[in-house]
C-alpha positions in Angstrom: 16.8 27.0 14.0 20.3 27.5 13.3 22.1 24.4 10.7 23.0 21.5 12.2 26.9 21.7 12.0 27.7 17.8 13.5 27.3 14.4 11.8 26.9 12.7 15.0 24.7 15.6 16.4 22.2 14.7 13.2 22.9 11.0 13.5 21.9 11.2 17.2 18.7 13.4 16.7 17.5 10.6 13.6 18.2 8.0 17.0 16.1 9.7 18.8 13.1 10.2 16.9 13.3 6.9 16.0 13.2 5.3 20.1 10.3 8.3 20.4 8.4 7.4 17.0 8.8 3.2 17.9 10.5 2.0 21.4 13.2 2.0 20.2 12.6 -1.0 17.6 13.6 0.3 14.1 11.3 -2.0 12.2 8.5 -1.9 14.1 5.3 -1.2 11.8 3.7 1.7 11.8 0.4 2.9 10.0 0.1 3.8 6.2 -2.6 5.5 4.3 -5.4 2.9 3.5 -9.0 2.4 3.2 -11.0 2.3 -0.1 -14.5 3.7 0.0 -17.7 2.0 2.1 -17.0 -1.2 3.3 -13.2 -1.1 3.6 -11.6 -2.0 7.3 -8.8 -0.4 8.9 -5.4 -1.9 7.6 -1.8 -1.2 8.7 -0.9 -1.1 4.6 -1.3 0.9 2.1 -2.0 -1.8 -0.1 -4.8 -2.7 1.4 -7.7 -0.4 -0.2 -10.8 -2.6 -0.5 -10.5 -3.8 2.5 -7.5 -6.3 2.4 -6.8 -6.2 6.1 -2.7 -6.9 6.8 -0.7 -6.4 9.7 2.6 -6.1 7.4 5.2 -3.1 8.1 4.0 -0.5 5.9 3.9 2.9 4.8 5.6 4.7 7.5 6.4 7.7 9.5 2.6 9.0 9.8 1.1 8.3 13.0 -2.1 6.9 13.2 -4.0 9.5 12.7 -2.2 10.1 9.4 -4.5 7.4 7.7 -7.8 7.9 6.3 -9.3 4.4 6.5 -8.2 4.2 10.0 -9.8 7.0 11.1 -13.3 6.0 10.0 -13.6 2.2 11.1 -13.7 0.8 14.5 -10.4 -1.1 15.8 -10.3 -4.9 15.7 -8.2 -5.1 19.0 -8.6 -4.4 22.5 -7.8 -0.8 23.9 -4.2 -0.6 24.7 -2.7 -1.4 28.4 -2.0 1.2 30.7 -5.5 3.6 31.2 -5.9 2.3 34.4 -9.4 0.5 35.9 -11.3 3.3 34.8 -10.7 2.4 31.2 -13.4 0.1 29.3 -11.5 -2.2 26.6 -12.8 -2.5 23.8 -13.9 -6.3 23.0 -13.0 -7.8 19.5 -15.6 -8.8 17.5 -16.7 -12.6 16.6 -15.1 -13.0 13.3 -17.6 -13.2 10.7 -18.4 -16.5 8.4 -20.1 -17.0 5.3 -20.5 -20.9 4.1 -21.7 -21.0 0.3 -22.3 -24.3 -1.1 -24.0 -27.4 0.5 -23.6 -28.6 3.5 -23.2 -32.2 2.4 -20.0 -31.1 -0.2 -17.4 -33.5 -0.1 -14.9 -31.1 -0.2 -14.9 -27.6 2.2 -12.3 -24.8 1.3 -11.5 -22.2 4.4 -10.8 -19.0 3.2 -9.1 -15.9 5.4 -10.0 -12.4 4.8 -10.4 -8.9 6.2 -13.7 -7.9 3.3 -16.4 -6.2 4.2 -19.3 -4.4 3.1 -19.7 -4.3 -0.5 -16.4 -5.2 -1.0 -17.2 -8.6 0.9 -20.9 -9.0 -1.2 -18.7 -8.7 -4.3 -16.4 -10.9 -3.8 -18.5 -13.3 -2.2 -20.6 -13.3 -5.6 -17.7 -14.8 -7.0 -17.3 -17.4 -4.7 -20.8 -18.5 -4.5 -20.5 -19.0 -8.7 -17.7 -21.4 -7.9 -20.0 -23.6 -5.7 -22.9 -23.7 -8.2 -20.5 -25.0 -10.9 -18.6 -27.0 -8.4 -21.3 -28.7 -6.2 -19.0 -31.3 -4.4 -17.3 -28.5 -3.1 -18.0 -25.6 -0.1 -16.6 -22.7 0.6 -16.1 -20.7 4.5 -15.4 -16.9 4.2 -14.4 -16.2 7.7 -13.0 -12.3 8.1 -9.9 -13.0 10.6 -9.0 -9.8 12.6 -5.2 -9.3 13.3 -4.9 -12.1 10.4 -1.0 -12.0 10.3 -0.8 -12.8 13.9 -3.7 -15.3 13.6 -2.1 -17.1 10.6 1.2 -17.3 12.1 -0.3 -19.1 14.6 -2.8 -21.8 13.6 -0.9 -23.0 10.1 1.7 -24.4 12.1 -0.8 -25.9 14.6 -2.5 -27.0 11.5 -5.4 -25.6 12.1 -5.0 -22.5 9.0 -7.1 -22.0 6.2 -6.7 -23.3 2.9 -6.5 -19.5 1.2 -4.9 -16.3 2.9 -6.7 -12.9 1.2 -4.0 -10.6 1.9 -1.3 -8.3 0.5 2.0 -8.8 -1.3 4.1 -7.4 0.8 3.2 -10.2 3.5 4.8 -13.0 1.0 8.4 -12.6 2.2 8.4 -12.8 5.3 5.5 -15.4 5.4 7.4 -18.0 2.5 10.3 -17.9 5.0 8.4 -19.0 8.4 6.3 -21.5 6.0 3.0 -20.0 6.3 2.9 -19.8 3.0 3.5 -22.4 -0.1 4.9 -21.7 -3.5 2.6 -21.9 -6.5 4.8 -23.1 -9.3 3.6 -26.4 -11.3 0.3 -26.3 -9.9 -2.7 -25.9 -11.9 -0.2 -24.7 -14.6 0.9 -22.0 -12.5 4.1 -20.3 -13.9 5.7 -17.3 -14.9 4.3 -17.7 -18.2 0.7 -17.9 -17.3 1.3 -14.9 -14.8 2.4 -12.8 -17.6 -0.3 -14.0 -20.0 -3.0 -12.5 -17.5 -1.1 -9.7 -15.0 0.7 -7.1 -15.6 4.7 -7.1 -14.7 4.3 -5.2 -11.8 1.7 -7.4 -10.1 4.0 -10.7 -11.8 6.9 -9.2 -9.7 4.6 -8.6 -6.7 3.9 -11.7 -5.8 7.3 -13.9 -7.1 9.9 -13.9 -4.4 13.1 -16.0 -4.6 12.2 -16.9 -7.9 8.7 -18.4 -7.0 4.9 -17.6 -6.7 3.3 -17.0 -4.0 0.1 -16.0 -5.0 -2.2 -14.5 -7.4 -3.0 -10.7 -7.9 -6.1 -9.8 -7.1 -6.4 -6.0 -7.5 -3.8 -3.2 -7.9 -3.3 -0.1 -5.5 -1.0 3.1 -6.4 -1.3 6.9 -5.7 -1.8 9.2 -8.7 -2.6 13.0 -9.4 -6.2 14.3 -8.4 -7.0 17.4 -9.4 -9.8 19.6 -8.9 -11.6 20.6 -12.2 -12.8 23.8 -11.1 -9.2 24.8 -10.0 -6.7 23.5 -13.3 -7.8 21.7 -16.8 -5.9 19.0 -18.0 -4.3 20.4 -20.2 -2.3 22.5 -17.4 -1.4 19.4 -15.5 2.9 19.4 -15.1 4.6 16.7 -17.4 7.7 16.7 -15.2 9.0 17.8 -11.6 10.6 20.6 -12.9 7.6 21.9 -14.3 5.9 20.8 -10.8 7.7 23.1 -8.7 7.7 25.8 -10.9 3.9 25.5 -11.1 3.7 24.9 -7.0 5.3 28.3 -7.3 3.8 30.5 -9.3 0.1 29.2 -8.7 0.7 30.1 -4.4 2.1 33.4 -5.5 -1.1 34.1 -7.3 -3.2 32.4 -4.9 -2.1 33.4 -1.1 -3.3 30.9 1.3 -3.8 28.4 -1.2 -1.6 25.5 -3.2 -1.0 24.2 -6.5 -0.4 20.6 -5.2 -0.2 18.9 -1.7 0.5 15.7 -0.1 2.5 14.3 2.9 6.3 15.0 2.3 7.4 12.8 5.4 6.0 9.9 4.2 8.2 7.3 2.7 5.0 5.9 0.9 3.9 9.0 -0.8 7.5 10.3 -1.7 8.4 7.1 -3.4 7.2 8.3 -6.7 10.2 10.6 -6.8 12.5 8.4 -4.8 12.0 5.2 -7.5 11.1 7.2 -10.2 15.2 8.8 -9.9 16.3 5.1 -9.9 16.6 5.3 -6.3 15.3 2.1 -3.9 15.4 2.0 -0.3 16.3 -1.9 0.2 17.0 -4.8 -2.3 16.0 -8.3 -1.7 19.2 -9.2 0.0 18.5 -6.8 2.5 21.2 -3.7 2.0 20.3 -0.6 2.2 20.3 2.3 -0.7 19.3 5.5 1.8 22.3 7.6 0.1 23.1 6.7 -3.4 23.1 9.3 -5.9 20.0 8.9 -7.5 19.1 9.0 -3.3 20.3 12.3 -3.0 18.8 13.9 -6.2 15.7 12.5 -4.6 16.2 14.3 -1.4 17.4 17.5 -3.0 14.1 17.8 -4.6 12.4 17.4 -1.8 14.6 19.8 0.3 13.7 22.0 -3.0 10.2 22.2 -2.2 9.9 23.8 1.5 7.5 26.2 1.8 5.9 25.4 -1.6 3.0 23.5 0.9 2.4 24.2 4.2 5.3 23.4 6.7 3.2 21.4 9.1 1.1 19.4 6.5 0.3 15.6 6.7 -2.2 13.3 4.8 -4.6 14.5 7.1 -4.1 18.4 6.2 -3.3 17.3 2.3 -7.4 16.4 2.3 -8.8 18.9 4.1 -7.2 21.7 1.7 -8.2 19.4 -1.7 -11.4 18.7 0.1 -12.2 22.5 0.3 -10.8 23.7 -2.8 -7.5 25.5 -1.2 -5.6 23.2 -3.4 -6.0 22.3 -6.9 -3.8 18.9 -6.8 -3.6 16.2 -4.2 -1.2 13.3 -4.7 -3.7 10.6 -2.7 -5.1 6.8 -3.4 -8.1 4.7 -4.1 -9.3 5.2 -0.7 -10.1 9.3 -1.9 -12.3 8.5 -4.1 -15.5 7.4 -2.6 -15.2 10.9 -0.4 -14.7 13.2 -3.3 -17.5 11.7 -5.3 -19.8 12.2 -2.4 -18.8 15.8 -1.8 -19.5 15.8 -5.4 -16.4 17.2 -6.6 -16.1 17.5 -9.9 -12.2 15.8 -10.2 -10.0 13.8 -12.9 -7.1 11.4 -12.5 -3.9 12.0 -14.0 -0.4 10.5 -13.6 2.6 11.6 -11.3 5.0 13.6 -13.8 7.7 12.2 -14.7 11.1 12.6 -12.5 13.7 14.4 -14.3 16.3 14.3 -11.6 18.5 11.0 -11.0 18.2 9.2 -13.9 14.9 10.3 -14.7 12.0 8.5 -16.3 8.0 8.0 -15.1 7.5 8.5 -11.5 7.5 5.3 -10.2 4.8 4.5 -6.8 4.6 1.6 -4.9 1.8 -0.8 -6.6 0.4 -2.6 -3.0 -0.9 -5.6 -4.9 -4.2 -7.7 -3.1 -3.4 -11.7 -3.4 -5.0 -14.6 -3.0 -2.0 -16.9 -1.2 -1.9 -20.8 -0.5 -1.7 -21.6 3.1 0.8 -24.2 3.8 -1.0 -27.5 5.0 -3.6 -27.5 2.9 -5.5 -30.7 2.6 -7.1 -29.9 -0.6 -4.2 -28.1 -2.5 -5.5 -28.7 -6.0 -9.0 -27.3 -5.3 -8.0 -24.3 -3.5 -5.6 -23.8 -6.4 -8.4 -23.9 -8.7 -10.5 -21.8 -6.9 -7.9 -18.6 -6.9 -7.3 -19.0 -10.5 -11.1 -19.0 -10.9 -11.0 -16.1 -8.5 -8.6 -14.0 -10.5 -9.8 -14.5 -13.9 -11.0 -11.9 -16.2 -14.7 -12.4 -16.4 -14.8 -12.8 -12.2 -12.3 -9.9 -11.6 -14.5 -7.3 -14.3 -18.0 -8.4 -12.7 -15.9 -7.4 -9.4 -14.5 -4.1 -10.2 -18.0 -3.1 -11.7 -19.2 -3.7 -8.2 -16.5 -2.2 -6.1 -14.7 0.4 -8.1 -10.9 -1.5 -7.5 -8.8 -2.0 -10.4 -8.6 -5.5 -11.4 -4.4 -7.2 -11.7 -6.3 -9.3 -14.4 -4.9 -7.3 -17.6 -7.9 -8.2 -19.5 -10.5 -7.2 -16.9 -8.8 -4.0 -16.8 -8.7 -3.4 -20.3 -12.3 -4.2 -20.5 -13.1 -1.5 -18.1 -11.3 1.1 -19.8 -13.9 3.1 -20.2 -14.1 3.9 -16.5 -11.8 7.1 -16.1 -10.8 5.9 -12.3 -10.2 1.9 -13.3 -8.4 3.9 -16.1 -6.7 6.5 -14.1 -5.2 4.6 -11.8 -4.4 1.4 -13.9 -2.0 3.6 -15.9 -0.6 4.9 -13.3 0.2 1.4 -11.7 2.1 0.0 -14.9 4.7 2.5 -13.9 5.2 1.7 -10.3 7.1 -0.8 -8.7 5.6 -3.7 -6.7 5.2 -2.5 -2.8 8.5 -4.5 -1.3 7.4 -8.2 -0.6 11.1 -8.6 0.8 10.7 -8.9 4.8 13.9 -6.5 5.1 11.3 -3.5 4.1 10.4 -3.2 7.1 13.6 -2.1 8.9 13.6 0.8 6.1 9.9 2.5 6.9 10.8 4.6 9.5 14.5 5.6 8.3 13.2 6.9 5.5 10.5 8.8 6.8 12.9 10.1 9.7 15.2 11.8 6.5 12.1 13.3 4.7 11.3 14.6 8.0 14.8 16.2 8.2 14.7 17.4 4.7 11.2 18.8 4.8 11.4 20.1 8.3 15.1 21.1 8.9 18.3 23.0 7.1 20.9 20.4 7.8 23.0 19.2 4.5 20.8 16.8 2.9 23.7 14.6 2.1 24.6 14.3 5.5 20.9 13.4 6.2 20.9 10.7 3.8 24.3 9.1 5.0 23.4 9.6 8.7 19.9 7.8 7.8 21.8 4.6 5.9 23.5 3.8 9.5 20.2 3.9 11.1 18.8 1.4 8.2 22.1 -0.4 7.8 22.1 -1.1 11.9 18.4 -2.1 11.5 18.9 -5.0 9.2 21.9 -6.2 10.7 19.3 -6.9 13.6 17.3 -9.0 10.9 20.3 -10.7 9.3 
């Protein structure tokens, strides 16, 4: 394909994909990688490992099929309209409730979730402690389906729970339509106490406008895997430039095969680079920052590495080659792990390198941190209160990642399991990242984003022009939200 010569010709061909990829809508959700092992459900975040199921504009620009949790658990909604009478819809399950604690409790506390599996059993452990040391108050686990739409409607009919399990970056949008209340003052909830027991980037996750709006539960980020058998650690890059040069030499000397992969159209997998340059893709007060210069170093970079992986590669294609030893590094999340260990593969965890283009520093992924969030009309404020902060402490959050294999937000939980090389492997990379965007403009940025890595991976046009052409798209997009 020859260059593309024309700044509207490259404007008008990021338009279009954009109408094909969504209707038209430029921040419309689309599906992100997700999962987490046995148990997990099928999220649209890629926070959501561990089964945290959200309905929150997330990681974009991969179809569906792009997402590994996705692909293995049955959908919670009926079959889309338009396959005619000979099409069968799928019916939506009964949401699922546990009740722990006695019937005759004085107080009962409704709790929203999307758990399951062992995930739920864990979790439910914790719960079920509470009751026994609390016995004038019960506790419903009901797993909510399509729990963004659910919640939206029934707290305002005041018919919500008293606790939303979900995902920070729900909190924005959620605070504003009041689905949500702020945490400050209660139970001696404050920026203090959150940075006596989480780590900044999980503080920052769930604070928006100044105030909490929940409290971290687990923490989610992408890191290195790489396949023992293929590189030792002590070979591992230290920074991008020693990345590419690596990606280049190791295909040379291995034809048909790849010294690292993972999906370059993603904005959620490319963010490492793209924050880790000092770029962002939207502040909180909803501008756009699609062609900065730290942007454009970003996008250079990635322009840099065509033909270092194959051209047509997605998530999808990313595992398959790790999974069958055609590639000794995979850039990939908590949801790989429970795959790899049953293939038996003999792989370690070690962090992104560090970004030495922009202005440099530790590559920097979005951290999708799982919250425990008051729902607004709560009758019983205090106790629900009470209940998260017994949810989220130390001793609770350890016992849990024992069980489920997540990392825990609690900073001494974690450093308690330090001995475990994935709690390890992928808490250190998460102190580096930033907080996944709790800010509702996010969501007009997903598939901008992903439309210029597209271009940049895919095409030859200039990648400035790419960039600027892409910050209309995002710019016209939150105008629409403003």
């Amino acid at each position: 394909m020859k260059p593309l010569k024309s700044s509207s010709l490259i404007m008008l061909i990021i338009m279009m994909l954009l109408l094909s990829a969504c209707g038209g809508a430029a921040d419309t959700p689309t599906t992100a990688p997700s999962g987490g092992g046995a148990g997990a459900v099928a999220t649209d975040t890629p926070a959501a490992a561990g089964g945290a199921a959200t309905d929150t504009p997330a990681a974009a620009g991969g179809a569906a099929t792009d997402t590994p949790a996705a692909a293995a658990a049955a959908t919670d909604t009926p079959a889309a309209a338009g396959g005619g009478a000979a099409t069968t819809p799928t019916v939506a399950p009964t949401p699922t409730a546990v009740s722990l604690g006695s019937s005759s409790a004085k107080t009962t506390i409704n709790i929203w979730h999307g758990w399951a599996g062992d995930y739920l059993a864990a979790k439910q452990a914790i719960f079920a402690a509470y009751v026994q040391a609390h016995p004038d108050v019960a506790i419903k686990l009901l797993n909510v389906p399509s729990i963004g739409d659910k919640v939206k409607n029934a707290v305002p009919a005041g018919v919500g729970p008293d606790i939303i399990a979900w995902v920070d970056d729900n909190i924005g949008q959620n605070a504003l339509i009041g689905v949500i209340d702020p945490l400050d003052g209660k139970g001696g909830i404050d920026q203090n106490y959150l940075k006596q027991n989480f780590p900044e980037v999980a503080a920052n996750a769930v604070t928006y406008n100044g105030q909490i709006y929940g409290l971290p539960e687990t923490l989610e980020a992408i890191t290195f895997f790489y396949n023992k058998k293929l590189i030792t650690a002590d070979k591992l890059p230290k920074t991008t430039t020693e990345l590419k040069q690596m990606m280049t030499d190791y295909n040379k000397a291995n034809p048909g095969q790849y010294f690292a992969v993972w999906n370059p159209t993603d904005a959620y997998f490319n963010a490492p680079w793209f924050y880790g340059a000092g770029a962002q893709y939207v502040d909180p007060d909803g501008n756009a920052h699609l062609n900065t210069p730290e942007a454009l170093a970003a996008a250079q970079w990635i322009r840099g590495l065509q033909g270092l992986m194959p051209k047509d590669i997605d998530t999808n294609v990313a595992d398959a080659l790790f999974n069958d030893g055609k590639a000794a590094i995979e850039l990939s999340g908590p949801w790989r792990v429970a795959d790899l260990q049953k293939a038996k593969m003999d792989f370690g965890l070690a962090k992104i390198p560090a970004v030495d283009f922009g202005k440099g520093g530790p590559a920097r992924p979005f951290v999708g941190v799982k919250t425990l969030m008051l729902a607004h009309g709560s009758k019983n404020a205090d106790i629900a209160v009470d209940i998260m902060k017994f949810y989220t402490s130390a001793e609770q959050q350890q016992t849990m990642a024992k069980a489920t294999g997540e990392v825990p937000a609690n900073t001494a939980a974690a450093a308690a399991l330090a001995s475990d090389p994935i709690v390890k492997g992928f808490n250190d990379q998460a102190v580096d990242g930033v907080p996944l965007p709790n800010t509702p403009f996010m969501g007009a940025l997903w598939d901008p984003a992903a439309k210029a890595y597209t271009a940049l991976w895919t095409g030859s046009a200039d990648p400035q022009q790419i960039m600027n052409d892409s910050q209309k798209v995002a710019e016209a997009a939150l105008a629409k939200m403003k």
